[in-house]
gemmi code that builds the backbone of each chain (N, CA, C; Angstrom):
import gemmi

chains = {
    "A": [
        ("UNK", (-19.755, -4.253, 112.934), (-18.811, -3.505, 113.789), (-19.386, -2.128, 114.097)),
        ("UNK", (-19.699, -1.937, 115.266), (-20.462, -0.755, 115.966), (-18.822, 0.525, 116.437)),
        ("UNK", (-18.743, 1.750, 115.647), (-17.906, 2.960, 116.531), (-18.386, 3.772, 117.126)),
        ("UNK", (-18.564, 3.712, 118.515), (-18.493, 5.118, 118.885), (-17.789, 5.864, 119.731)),
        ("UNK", (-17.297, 6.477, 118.437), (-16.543, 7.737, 119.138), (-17.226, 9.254, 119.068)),
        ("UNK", (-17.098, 10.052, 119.809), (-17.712, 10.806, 120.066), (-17.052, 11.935, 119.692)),
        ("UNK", (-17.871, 13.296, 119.842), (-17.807, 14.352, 118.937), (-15.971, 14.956, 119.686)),
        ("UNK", (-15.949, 14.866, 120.661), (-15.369, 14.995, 121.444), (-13.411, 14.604, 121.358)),
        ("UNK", (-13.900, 13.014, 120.979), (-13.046, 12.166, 120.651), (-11.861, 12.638, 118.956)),
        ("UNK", (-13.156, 13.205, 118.172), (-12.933, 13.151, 116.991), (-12.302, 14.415, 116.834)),
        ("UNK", (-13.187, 15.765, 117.554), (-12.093, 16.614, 117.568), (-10.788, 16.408, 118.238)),
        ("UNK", (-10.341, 16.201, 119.545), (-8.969, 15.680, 120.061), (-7.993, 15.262, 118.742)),
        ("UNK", (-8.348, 14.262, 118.280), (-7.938, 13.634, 117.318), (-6.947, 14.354, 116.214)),
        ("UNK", (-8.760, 15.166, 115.927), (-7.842, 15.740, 114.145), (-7.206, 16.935, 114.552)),
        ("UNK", (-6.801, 17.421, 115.876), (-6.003, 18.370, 115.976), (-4.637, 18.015, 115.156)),
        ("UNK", (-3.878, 17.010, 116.450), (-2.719, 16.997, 115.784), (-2.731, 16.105, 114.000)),
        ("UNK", (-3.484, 16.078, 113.919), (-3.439, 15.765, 111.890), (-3.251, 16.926, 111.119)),
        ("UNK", (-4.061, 18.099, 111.797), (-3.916, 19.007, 110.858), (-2.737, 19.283, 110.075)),
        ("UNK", (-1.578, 18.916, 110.849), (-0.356, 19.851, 110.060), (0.579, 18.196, 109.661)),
        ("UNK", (-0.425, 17.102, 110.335), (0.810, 16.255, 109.825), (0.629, 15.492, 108.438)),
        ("UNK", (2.149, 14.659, 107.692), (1.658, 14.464, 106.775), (1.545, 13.027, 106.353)),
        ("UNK", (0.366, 12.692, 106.171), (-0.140, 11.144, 106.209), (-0.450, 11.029, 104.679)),
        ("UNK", (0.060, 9.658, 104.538), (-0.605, 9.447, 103.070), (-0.812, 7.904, 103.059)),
        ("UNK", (-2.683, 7.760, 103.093), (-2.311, 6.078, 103.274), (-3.171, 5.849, 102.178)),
        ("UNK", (-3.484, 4.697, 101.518), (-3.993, 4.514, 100.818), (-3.917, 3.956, 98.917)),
        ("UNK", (-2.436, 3.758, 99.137), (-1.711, 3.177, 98.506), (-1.964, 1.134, 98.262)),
        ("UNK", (-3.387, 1.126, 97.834), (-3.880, -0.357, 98.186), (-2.856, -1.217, 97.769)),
        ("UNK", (-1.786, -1.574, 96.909), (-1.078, -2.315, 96.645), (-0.145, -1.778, 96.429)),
        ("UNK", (0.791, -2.481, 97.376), (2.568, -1.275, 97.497), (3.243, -2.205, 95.923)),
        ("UNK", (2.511, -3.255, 95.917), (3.628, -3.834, 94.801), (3.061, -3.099, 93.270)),
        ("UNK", (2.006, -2.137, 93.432), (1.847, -1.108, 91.679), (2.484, -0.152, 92.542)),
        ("UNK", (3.402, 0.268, 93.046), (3.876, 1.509, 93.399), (5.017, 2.101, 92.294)),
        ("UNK", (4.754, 2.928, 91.700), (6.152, 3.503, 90.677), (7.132, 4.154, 91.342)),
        ("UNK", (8.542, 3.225, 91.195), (9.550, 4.288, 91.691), (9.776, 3.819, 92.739)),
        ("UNK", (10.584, 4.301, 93.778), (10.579, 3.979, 95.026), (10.217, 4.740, 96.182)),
        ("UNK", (9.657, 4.236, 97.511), (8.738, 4.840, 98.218), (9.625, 6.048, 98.895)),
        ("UNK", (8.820, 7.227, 98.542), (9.483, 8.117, 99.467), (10.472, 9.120, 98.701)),
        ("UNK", (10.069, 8.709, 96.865), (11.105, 9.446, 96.641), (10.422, 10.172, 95.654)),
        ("UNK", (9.306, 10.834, 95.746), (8.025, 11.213, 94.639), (8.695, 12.484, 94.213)),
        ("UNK", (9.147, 13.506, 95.450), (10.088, 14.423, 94.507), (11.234, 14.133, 93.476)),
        ("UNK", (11.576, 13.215, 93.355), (12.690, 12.559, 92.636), (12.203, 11.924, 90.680)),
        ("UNK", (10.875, 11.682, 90.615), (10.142, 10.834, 89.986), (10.512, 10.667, 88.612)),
        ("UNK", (10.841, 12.566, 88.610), (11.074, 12.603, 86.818), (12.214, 11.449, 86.484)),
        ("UNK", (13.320, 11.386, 87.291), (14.715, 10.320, 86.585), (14.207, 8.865, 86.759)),
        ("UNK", (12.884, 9.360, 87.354), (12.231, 7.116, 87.749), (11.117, 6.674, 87.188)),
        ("UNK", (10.502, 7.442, 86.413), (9.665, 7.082, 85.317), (9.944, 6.163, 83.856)),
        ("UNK", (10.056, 5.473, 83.822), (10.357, 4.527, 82.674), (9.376, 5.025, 81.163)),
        ("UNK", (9.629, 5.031, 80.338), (9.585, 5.134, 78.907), (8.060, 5.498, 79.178)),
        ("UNK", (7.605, 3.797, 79.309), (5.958, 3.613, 79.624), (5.160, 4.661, 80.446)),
        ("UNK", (5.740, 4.928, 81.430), (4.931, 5.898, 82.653), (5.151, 7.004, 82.217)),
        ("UNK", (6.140, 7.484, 81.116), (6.599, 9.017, 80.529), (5.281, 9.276, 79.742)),
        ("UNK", (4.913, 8.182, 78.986), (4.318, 8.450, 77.969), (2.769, 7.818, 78.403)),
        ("UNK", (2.458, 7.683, 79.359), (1.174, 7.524, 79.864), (0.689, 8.752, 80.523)),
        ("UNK", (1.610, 9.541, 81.361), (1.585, 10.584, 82.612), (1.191, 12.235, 81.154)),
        ("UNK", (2.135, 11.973, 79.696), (1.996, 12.766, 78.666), (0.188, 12.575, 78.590)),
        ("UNK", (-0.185, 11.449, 78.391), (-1.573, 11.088, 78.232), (-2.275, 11.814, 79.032)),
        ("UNK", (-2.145, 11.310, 80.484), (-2.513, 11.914, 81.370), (-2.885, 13.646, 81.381)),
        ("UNK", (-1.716, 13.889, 81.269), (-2.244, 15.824, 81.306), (-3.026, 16.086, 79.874)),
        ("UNK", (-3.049, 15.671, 78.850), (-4.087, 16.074, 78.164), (-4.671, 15.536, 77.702)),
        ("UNK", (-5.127, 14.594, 78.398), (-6.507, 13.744, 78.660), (-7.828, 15.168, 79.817)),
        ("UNK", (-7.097, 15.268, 80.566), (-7.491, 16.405, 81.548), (-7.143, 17.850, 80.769)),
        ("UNK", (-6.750, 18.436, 80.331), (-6.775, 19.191, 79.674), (-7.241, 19.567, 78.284)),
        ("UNK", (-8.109, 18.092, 77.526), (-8.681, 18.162, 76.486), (-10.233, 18.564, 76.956)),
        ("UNK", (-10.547, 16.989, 78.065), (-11.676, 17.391, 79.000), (-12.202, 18.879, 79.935)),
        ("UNK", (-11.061, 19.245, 80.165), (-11.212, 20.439, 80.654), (-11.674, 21.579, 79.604)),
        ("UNK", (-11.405, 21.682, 78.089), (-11.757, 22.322, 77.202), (-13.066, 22.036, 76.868)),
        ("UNK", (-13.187, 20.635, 76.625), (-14.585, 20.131, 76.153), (-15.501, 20.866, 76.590)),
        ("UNK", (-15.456, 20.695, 78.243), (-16.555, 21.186, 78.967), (-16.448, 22.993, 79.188)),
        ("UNK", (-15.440, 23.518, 78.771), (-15.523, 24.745, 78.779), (-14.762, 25.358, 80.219)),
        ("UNK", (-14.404, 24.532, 81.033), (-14.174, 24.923, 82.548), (-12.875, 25.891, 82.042)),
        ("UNK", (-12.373, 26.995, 82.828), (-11.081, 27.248, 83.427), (-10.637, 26.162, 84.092)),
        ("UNK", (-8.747, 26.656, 84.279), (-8.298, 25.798, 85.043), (-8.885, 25.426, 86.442)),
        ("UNK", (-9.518, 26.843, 87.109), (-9.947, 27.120, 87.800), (-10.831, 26.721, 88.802)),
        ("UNK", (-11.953, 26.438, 87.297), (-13.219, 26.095, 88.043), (-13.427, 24.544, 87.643)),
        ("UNK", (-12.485, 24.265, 87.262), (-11.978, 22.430, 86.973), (-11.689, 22.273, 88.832)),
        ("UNK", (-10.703, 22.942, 89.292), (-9.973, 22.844, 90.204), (-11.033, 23.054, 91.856)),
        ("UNK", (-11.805, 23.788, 91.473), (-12.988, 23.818, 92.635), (-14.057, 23.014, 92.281)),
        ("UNK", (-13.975, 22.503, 91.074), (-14.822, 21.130, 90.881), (-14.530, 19.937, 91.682)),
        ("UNK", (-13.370, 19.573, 91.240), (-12.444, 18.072, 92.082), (-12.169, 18.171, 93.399)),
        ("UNK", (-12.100, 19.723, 93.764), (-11.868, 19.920, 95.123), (-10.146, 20.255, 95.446)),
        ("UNK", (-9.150, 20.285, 94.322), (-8.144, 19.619, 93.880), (-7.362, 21.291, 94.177)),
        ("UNK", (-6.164, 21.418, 94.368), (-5.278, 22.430, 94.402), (-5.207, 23.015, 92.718)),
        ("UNK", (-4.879, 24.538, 92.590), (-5.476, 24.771, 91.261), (-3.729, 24.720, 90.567)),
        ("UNK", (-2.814, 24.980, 91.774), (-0.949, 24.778, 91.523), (-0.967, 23.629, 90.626)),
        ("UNK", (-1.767, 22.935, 91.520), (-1.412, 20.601, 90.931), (-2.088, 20.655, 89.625)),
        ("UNK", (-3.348, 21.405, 89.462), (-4.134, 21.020, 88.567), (-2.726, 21.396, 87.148)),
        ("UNK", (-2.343, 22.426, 87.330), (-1.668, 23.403, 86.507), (-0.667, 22.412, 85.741)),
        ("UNK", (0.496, 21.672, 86.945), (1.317, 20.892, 87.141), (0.486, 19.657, 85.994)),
        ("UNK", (-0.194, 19.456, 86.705), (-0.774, 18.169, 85.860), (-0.965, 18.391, 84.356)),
        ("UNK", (-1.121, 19.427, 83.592), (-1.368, 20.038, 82.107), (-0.209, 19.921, 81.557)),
        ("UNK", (0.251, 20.573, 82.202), (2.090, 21.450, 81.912), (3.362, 20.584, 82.255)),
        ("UNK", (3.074, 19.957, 83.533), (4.453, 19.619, 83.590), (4.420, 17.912, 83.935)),
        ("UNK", (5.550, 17.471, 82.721), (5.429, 16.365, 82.666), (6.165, 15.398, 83.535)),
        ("UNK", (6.764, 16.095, 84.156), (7.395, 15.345, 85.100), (6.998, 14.985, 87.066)),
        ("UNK", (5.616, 16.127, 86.588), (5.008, 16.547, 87.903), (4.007, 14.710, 88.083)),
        ("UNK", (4.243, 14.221, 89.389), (3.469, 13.287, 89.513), (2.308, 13.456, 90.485)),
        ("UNK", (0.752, 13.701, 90.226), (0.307, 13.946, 91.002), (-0.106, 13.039, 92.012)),
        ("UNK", (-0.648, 13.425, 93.589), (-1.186, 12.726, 94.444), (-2.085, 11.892, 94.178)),
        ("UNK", (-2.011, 10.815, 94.790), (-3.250, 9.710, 94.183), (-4.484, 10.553, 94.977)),
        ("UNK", (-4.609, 11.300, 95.812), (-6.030, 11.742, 96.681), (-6.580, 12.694, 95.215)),
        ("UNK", (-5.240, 13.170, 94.264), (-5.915, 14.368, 93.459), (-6.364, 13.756, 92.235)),
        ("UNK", (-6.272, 12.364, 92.266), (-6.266, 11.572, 90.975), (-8.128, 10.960, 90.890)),
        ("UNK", (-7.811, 10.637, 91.988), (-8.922, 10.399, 92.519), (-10.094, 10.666, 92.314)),
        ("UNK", (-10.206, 12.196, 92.943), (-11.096, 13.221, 92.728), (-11.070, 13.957, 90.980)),
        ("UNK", (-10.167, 13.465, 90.293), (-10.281, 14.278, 88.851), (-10.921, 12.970, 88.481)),
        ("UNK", (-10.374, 11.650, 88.962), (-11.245, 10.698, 88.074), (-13.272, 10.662, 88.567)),
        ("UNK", (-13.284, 11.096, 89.604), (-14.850, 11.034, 90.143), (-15.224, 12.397, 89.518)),
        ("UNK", (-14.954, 13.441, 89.196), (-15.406, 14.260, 88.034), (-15.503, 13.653, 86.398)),
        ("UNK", (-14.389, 12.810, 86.057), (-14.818, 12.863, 84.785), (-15.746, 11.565, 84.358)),
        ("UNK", (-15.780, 10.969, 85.471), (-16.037, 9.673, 85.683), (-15.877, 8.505, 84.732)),
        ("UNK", (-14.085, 8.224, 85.291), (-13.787, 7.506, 84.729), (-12.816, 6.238, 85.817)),
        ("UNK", (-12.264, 5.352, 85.464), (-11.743, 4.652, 86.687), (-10.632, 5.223, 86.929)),
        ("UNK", (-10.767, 4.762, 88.456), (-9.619, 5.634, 89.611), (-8.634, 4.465, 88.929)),
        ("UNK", (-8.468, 3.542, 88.830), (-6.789, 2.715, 88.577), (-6.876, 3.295, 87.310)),
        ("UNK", (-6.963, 2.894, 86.561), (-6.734, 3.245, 85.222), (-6.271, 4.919, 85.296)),
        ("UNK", (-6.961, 5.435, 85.700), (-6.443, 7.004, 85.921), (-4.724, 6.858, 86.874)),
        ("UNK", (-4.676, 6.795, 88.123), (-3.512, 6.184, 88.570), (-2.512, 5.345, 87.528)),
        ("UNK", (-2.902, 4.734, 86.996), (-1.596, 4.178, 86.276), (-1.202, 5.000, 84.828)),
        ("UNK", (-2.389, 5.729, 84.617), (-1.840, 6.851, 83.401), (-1.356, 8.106, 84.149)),
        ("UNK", (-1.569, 8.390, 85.236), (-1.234, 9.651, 85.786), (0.575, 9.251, 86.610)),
        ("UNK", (1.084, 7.805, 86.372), (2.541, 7.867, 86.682), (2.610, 7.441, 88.367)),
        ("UNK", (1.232, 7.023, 88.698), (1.355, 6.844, 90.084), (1.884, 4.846, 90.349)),
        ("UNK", (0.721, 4.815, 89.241), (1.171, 2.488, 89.527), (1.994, 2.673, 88.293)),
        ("UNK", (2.560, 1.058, 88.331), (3.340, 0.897, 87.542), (2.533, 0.200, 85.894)),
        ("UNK", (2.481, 0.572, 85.178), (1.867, 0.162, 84.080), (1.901, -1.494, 84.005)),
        ("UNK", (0.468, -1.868, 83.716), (-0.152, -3.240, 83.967), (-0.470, -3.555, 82.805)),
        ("UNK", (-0.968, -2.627, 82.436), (-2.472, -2.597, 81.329), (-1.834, -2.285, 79.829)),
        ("UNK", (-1.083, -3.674, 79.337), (-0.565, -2.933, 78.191), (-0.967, -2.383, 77.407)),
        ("UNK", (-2.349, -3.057, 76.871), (-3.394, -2.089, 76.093), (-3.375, -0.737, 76.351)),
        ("UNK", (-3.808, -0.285, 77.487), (-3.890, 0.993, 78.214), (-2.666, 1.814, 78.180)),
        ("UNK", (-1.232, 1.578, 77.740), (0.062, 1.801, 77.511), (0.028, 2.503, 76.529)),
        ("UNK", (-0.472, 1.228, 75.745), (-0.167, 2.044, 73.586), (-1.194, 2.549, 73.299)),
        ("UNK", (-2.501, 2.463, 74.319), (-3.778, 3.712, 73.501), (-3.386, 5.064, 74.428)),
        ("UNK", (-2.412, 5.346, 75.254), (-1.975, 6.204, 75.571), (-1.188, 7.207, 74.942)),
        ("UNK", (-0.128, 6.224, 74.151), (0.699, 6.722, 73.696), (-0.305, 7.368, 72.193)),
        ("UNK", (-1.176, 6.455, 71.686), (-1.734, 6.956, 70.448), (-2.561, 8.286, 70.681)),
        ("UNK", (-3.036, 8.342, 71.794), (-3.927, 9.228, 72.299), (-2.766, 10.850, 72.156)),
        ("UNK", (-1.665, 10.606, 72.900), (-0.863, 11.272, 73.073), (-0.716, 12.047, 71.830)),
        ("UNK", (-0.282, 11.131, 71.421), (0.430, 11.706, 69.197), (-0.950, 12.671, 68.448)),
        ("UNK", (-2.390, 12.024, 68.826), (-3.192, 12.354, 68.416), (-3.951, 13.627, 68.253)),
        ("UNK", (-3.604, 13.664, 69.880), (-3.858, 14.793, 70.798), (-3.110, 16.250, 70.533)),
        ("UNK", (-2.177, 16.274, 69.505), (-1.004, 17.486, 69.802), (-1.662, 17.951, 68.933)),
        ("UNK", (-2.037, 19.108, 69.640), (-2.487, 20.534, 68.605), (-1.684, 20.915, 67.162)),
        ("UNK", (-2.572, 20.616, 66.249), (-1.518, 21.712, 64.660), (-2.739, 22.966, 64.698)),
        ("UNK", (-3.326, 23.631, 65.027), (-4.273, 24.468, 65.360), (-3.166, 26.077, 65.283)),
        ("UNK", (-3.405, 26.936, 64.799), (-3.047, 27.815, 64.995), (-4.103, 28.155, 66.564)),
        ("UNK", (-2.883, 29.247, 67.152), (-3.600, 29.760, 68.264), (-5.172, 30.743, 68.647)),
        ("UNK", (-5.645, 30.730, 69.194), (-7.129, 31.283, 68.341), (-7.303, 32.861, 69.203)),
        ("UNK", (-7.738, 33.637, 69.686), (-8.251, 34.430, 69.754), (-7.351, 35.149, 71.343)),
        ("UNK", (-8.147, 34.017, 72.172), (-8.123, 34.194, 73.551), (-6.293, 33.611, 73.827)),
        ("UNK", (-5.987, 32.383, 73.086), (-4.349, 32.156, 73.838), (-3.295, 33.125, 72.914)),
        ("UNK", (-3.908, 33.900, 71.783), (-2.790, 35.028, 71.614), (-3.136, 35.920, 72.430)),
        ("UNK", (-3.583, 36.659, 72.626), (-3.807, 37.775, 73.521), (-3.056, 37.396, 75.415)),
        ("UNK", (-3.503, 36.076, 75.384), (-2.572, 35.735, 76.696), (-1.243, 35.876, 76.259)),
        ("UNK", (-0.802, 34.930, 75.100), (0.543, 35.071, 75.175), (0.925, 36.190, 74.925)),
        ("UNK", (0.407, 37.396, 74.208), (0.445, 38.644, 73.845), (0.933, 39.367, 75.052)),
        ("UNK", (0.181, 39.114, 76.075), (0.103, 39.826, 77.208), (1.512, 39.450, 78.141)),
        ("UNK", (1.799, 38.092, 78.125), (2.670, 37.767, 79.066), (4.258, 37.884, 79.035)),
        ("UNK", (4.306, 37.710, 77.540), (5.158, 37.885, 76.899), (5.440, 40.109, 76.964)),
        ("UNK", (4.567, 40.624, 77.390), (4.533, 41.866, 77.261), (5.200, 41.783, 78.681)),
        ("UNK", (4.429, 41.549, 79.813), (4.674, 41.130, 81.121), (6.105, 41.122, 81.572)),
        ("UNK", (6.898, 39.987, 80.865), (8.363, 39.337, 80.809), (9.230, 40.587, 80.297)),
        ("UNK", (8.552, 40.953, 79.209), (9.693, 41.890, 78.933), (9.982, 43.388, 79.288)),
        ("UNK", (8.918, 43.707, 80.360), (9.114, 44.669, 81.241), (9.838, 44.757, 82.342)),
        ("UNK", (9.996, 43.350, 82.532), (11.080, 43.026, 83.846), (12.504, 43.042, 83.342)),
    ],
    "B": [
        ("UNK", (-9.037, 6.297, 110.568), (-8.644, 5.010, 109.918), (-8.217, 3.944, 111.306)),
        ("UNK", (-7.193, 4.778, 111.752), (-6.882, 3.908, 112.834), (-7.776, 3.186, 113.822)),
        ("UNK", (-9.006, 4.041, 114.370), (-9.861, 4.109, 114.882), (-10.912, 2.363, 114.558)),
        ("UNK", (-11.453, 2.797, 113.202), (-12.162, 1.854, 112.472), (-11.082, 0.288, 112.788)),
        ("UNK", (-9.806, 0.308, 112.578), (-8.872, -1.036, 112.370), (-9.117, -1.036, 113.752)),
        ("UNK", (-8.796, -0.350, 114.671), (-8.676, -1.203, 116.397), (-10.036, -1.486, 116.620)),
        ("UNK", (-11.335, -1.038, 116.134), (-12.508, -1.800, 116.369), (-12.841, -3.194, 115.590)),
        ("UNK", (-12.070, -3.414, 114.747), (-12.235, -4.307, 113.829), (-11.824, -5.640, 114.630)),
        ("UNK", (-10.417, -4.951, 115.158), (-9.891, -5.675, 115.580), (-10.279, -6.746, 116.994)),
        ("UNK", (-10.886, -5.429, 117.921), (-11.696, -5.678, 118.893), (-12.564, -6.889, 119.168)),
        ("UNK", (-13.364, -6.499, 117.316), (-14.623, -7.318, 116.304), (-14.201, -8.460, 116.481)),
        ("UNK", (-12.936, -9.076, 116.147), (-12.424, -10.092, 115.398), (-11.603, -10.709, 117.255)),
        ("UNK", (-11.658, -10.455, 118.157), (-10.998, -10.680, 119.042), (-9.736, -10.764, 119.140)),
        ("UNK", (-8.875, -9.959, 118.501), (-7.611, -9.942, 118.820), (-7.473, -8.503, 119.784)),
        ("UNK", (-8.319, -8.148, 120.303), (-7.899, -7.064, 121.738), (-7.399, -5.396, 120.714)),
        ("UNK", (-7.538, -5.470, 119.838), (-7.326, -3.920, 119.392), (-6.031, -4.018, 118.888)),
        ("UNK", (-5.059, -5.346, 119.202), (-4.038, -5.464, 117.897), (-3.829, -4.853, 116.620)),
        ("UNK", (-3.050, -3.801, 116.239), (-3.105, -3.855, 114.810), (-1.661, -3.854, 114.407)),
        ("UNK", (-1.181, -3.918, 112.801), (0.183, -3.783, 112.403), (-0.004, -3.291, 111.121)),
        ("UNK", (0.972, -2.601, 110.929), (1.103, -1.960, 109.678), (2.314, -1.566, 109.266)),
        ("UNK", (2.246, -1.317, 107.752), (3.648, -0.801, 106.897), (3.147, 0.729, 106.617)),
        ("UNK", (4.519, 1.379, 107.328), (4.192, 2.719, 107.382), (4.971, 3.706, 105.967)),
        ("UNK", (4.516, 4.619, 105.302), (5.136, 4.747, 103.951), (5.986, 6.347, 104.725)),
        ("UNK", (7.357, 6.397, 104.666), (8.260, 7.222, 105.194), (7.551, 8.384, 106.218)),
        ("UNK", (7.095, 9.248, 105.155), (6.568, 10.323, 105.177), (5.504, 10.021, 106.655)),
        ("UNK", (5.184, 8.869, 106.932), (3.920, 8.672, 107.931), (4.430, 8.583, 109.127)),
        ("UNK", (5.946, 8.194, 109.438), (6.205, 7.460, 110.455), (5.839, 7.852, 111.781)),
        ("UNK", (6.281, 9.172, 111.913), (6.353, 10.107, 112.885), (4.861, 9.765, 113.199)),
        ("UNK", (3.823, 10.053, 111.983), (2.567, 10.615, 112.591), (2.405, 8.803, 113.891)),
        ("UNK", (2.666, 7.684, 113.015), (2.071, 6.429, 113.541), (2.695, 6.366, 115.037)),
        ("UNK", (3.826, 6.827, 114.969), (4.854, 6.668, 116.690), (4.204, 7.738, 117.638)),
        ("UNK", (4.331, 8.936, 117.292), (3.773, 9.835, 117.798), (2.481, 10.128, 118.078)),
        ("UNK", (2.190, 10.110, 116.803), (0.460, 10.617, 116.874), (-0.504, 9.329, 117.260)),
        ("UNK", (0.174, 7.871, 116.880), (-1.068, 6.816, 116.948), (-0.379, 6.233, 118.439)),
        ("UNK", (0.995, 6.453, 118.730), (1.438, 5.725, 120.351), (1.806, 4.197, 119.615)),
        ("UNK", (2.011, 3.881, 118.421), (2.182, 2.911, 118.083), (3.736, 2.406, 118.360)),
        ("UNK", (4.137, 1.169, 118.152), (5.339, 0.856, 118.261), (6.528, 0.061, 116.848)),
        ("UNK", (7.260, 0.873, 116.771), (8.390, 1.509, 115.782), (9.198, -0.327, 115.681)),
        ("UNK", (8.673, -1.477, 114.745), (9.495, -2.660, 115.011), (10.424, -2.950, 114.098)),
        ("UNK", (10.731, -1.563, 113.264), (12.034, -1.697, 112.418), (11.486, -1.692, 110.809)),
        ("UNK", (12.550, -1.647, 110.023), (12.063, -1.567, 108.402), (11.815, -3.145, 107.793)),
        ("UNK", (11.220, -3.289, 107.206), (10.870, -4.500, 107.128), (10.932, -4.944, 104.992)),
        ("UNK", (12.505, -5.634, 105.297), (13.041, -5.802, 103.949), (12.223, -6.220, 102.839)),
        ("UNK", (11.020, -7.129, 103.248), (10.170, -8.173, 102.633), (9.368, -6.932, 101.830)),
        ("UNK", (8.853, -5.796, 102.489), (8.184, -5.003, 102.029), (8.593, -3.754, 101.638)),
        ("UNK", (9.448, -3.673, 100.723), (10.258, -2.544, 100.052), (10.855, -1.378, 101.423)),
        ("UNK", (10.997, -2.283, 102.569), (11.976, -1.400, 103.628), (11.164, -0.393, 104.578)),
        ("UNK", (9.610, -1.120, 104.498), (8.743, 0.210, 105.004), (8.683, 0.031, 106.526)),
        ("UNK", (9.241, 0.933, 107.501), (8.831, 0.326, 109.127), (7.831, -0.212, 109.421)),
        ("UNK", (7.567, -1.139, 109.946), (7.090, -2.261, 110.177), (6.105, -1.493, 112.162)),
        ("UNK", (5.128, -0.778, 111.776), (4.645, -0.852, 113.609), (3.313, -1.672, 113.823)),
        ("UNK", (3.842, -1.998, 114.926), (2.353, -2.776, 115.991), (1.671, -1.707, 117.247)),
        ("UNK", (0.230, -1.971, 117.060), (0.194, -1.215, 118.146), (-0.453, -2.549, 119.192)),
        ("UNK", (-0.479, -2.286, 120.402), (-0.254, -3.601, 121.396), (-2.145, -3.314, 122.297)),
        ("UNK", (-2.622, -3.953, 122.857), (-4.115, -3.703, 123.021), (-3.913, -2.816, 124.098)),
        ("UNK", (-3.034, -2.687, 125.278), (-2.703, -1.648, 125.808), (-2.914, -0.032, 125.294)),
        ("UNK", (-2.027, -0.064, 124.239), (-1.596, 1.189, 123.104), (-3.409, 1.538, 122.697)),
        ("UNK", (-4.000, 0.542, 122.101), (-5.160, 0.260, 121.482), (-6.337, 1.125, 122.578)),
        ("UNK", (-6.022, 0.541, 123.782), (-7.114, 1.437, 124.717), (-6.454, 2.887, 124.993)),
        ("UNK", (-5.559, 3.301, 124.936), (-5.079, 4.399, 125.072), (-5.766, 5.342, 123.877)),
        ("UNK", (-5.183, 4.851, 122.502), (-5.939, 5.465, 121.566), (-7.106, 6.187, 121.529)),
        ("UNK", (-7.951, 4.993, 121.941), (-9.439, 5.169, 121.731), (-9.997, 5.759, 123.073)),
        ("UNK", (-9.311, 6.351, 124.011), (-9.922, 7.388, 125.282), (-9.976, 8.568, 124.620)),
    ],
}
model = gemmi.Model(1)
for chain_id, residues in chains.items():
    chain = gemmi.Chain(chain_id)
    for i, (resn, *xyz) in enumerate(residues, 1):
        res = gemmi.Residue()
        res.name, res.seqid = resn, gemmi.SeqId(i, " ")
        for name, pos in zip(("N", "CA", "C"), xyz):
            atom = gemmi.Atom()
            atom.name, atom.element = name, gemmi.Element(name[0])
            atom.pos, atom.b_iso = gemmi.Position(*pos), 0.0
            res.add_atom(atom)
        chain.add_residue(res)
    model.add_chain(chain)
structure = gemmi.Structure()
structure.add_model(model)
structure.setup_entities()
């Protein structure tokens, strides 16, 4: 199959895309979690399983993100990825990220894009294996660490921050 | 994307035919932005509008 479209063509095109909002790429609507269209809604439509995979999820990426030493930051201009979502994705468990951002965190750590998707709360959990080493991962994963150097002085600071307001 | 499917289609001789399940958030862009045609929600597939674009639509596109 031969395209040509031309330089011409392609700009015309992605004008009106710029501002609109498309999301395709959803290869099988039947792993879709939740129902379509209602992703702001997600936290009350996550089932037990996807709670405790999506828990996996953020600090799976946030263990990796330590490993390698990155800021949130420069994690976030790595993947190409918004540094808000990246944040969301650590912190908040109810935040479901975009499969485009799942994507790109899984081609950084290089690991598989489904498997990432179905721990990140996007498919619907398949992989029961992949379920309960989530959940073990999860339990495993929780810091008993006293805080070390650099996150008292943040919290030091923010907490200073808050109570000036 | 669209682009690539109406050549495919071209490929395959169905004239630039295509159809698709559009996910909410898209609709507008596929009616509007692709000239496609709006053939209703389509129950079979969790209610997603259902558009065709027609080989007419198809050469329009691709000018």
């Amino acid at each position: 199959m031969k395209m040509n479209l031309s330089k011409e063509w392609l700009t015309k095109r992605a004008a009106p895309d710029d501002r609109a909002e498309v999301s395709a790429g959803f290869f099988n609507l039947g792993m879709l979690g939740g129902k379509v269209g209602a992703r702001e809604e997600t936290s009350s439509r996550l089932s037990p399983e996807q709670e405790s995979s999506r828990l996996a999820f953020g600090r799976l990426i946030n263990l990796w993100r330590r490993k390698k030493g990155f800021r949130m930051d420069e994690l976030a201009d790595k993947a190409k990825i918004d540094l808000v979502e990246l944040i969301e994705i650590e912190r908040n468990l109810d935040f479901i990220p975009e499969p485009r951002t799942v994507f790109q965190l899984a081609q950084v750590l290089g690991l598989s894009n489904e498997r990432l998707l179905q721990l990140s709360g996007n498919t619907n959990v398949r992989d029961l294996s992949l379920g309960k080493e989530a959940v073990r991962f999860a339990a495993r994963s929780e810091s008993v660490e006293k805080l070390n150097k650099n996150e008292q002085r943040a919290l030091e600071e923010f907490v200073k921050f808050l109570a000036e307001r | 994307m669209i682009a690539a499917a109406i050549h495919l289609s071209l490929a395959e001789e169905f004239s630039g035919r295509i159809g698709l399940h559009s996910l909410p958030q898209a609709d507008d862009w596929y009616s509007r932005g692709c000239g496609m045609t709006a053939l209703g929600p389509d129950p079979a597939v969790q209610n997603l509008r259902y558009f065709e674009m027609t080989p007419g639509q198809a050469a329009e596109f691709l000018k």
